[in-house]
C-alpha positions as CSV (number, residue, x, y, z in Angstrom):
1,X,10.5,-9.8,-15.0
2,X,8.4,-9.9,-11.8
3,X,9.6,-12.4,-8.8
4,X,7.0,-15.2,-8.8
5,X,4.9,-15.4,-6.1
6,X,5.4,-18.4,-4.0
7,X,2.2,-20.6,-1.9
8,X,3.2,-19.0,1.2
9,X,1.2,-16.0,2.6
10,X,3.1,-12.9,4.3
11,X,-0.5,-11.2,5.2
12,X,-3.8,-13.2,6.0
13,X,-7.1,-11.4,7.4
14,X,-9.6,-13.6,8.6
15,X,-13.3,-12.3,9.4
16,X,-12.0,-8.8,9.9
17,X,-14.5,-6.5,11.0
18,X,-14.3,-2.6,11.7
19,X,-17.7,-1.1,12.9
20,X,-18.1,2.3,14.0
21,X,-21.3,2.4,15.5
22,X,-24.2,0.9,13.2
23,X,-22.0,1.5,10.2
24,X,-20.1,-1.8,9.7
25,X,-16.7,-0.2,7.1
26,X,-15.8,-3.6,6.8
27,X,-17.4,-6.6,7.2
28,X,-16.1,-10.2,7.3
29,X,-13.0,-9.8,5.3
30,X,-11.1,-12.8,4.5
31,X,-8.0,-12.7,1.7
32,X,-4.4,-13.8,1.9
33,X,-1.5,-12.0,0.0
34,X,1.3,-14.3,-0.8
35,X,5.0,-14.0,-0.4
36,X,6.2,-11.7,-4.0
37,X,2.6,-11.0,-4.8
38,X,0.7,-7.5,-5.7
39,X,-2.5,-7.9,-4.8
40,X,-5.0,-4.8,-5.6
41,X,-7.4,-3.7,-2.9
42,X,-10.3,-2.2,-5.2
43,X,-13.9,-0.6,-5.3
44,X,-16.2,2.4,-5.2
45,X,-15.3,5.3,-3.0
46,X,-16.5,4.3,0.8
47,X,-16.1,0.4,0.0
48,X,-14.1,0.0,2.7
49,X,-10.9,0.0,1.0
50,X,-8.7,2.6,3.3
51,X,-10.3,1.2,6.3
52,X,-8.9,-2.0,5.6
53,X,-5.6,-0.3,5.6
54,X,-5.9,1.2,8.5
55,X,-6.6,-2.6,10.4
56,X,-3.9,-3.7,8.8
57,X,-1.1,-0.8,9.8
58,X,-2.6,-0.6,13.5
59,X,-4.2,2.7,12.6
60,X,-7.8,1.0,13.9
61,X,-8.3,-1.6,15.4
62,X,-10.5,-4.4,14.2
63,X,-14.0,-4.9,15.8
64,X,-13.6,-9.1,14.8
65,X,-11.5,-11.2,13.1
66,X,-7.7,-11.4,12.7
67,X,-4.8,-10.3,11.3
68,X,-1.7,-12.3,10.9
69,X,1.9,-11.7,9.1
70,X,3.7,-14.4,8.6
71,X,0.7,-16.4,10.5
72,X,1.7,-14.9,14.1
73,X,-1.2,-12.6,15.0
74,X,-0.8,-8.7,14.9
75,X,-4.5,-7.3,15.4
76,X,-3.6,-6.1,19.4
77,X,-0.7,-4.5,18.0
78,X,-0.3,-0.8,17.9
79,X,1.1,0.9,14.7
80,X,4.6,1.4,16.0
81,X,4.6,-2.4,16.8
82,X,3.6,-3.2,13.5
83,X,5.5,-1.1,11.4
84,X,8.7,-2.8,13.5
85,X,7.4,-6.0,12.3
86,X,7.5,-5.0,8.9
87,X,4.4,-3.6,7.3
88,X,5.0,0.3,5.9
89,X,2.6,2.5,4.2
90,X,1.4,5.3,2.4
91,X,-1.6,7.3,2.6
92,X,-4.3,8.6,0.1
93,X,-3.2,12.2,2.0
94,X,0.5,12.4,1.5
95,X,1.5,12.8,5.4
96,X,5.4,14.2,5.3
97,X,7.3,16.4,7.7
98,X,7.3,19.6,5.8
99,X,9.7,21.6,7.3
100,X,12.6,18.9,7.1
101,X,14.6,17.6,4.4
102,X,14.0,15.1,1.6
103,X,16.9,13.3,3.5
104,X,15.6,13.6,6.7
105,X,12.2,12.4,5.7
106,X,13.3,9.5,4.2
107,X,15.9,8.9,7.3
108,X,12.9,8.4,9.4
109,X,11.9,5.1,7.9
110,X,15.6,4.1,7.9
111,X,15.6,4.6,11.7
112,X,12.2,3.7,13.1
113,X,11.3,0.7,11.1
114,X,11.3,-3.2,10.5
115,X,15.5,-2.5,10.3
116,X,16.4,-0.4,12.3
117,X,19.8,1.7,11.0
118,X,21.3,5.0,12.5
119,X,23.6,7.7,11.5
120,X,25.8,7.1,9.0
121,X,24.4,3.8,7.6
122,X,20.7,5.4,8.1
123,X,21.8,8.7,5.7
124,X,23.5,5.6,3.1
125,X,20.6,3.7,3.1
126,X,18.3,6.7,3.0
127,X,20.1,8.2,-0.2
128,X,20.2,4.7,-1.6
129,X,15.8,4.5,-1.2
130,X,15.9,8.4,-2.6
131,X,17.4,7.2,-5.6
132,X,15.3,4.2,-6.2
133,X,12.2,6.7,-6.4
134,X,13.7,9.0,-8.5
135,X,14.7,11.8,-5.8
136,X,18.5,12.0,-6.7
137,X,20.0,15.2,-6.4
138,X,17.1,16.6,-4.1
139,X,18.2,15.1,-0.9
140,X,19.1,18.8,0.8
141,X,15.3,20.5,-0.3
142,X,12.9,20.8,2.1
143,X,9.3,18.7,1.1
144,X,7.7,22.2,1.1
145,X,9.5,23.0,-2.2
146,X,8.9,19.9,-4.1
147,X,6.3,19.4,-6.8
148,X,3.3,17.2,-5.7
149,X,4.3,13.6,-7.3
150,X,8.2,14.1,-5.8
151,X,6.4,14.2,-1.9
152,X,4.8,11.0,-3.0
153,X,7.8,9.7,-3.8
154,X,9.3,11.3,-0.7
155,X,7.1,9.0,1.2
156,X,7.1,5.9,-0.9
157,X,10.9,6.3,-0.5
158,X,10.3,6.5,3.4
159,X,8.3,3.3,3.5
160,X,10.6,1.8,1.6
161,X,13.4,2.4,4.0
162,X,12.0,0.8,6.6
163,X,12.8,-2.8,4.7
164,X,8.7,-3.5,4.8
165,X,7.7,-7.4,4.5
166,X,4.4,-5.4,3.0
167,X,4.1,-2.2,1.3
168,X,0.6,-1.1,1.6
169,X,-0.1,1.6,-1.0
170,X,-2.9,3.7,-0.8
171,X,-4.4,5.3,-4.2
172,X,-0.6,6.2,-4.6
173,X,-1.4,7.1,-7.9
174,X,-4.1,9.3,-7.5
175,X,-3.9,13.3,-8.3
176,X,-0.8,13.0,-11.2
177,X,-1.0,14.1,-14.4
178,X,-0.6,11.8,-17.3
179,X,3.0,12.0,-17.2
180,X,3.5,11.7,-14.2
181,X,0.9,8.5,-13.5
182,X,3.1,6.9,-16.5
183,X,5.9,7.5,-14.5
184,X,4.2,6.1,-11.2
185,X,3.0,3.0,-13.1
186,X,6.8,2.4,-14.1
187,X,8.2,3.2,-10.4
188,X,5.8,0.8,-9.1
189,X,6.4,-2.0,-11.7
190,X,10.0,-1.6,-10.4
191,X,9.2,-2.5,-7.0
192,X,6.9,-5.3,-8.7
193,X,9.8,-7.2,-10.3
194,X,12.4,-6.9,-7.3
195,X,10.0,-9.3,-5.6
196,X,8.4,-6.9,-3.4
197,X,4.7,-7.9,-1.6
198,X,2.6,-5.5,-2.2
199,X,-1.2,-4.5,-1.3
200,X,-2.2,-1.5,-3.5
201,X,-5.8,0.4,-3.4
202,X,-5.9,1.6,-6.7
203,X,-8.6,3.3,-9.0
204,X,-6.7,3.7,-12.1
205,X,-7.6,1.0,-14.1
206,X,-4.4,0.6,-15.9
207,X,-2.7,0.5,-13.2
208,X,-4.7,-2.6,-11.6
209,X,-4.4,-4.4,-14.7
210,X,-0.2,-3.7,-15.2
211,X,0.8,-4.5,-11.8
212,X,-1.7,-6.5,-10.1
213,X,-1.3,-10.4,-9.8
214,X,-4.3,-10.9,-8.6
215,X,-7.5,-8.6,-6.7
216,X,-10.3,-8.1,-4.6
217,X,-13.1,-6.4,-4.9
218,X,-15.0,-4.1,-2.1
219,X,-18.2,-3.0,-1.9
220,X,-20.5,-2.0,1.0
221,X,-17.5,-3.1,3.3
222,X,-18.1,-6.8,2.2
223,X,-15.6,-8.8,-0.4
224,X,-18.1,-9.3,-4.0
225,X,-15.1,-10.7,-5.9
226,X,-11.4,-12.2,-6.0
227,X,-8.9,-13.4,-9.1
228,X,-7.1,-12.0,-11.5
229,X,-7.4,-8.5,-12.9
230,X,-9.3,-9.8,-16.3
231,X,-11.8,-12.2,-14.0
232,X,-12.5,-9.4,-11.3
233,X,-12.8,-6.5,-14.4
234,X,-15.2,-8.6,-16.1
235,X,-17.7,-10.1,-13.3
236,X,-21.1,-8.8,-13.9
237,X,-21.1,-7.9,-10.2
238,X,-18.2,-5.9,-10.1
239,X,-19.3,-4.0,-13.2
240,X,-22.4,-2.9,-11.4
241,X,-21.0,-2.0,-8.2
242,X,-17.8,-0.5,-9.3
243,X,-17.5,0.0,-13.3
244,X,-21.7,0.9,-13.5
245,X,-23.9,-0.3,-15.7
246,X,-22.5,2.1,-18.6
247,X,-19.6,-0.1,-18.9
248,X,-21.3,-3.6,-19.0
């Protein structure tokens, strides 16, 4: 059973902004998610979902607005900083290290993130996040052997050791098979109901509607809706500019 989400919010944007150029990627973004909530970032492609990501992990940096955790500010932080305060991630591009282990990998969050941990209790700890995701008994292969979904659970498992305040997830479940997205969906519903917060960019429907507290909706850079998965998935708006007309 999930952890229920309690009235206080970890992560708060406020009029963030990312232009590049003329193009505005995001414009004027206000949500909150709330201590134990997963909250689903959706859209259409080029709605400004990733970008918002990428404010929010220090990758960019906002043109306006602001970005709080825990309601102290963190939009002049870089991505180092901010991953030390506790916000991990993964990306729609799974971005390992190749030529090292599943263990070392995975050690990396352990030792350069919101808790920091070295050698021996770094390797426990490590092992301990490799299990969680399923990667028991793979520790010692290097990520170049593995089969697609076990490097995204490589670096879900890496997050994940880092002891984030926010997991921001990005189209984790994208590219996997139908086995393998029912097994995603299950991994993350895990994570769901130890009372992890969560901000997940997700196309897969099911997914939104099984894990997702509550959502916004992206288009054009610009917030269209916000609520639950059945109020979101069923606003006219959303339909045209996500769903399309087809699906009305």
């Amino acid at each position: 059973m999930a952890v229920p989400s309690s009235s206080t919010p970890v992560l708060s944007l406020r009029g963030a902004t990312k232009r590049f150029g003329g193009l505005v990627a995001v414009n004027n973004l206000d949500f909150d998610v709330m201590e134990h909530q997963v909250m689903g970032l959706i859209g259409p492609n080029g709605s400004g979902k990733s970008t918002t990501l990428n404010l929010i992990s220090g990758a960019l940096r906002p043109s306006a607005g602001s970005i709080l955790l825990r309601g102290a500010p963190i939009t002049h932080l870089r991505a180092h900083a901010i991953a030390r305060r506790g916000v991990a991630r993964t990306f729609q591009l799974v971005r390992v290290l190749p030529s090292m282990t599943v263990l070392e990998n995975i050690r990396a969050g352990a030792v350069f993130g919101h808790r920091r941990r070295w050698g021996h209790e770094a390797d426990a700890f490590a092992t301990q996040m490799a299990e969680k995701v399923g990667l028991a008994g793979k520790l010692a292969m290097r990520v170049s052997q593995l089969t697609y979904i076990d490097t995204k659970r490589v670096e879900l498992a890496r997050a994940l050791a880092s002891e984030p305040r926010v997991l921001l997830l990005d189209e984790w479940l994208a590219g996997l098979n139908p086995t393998e997205l029912g097994e995603g969906i299950a991994l993350v519903r895990r994570l769901r109901d130890e009372g992890r917060t969560i901000l997940l960019v997700e196309h897969v429907m099911d997914a939104i509607r099984s894990l997702c507290d509550a959502c916004v909706v992206m288009a054009a850079g610009a917030k269209i809706a916000e609520g639950t998965p059945d109020e979101v998935l069923s606003d006219p708006e959303v339909i045209r500019a996500y769903l399309g007309e087809e699906d009305a």
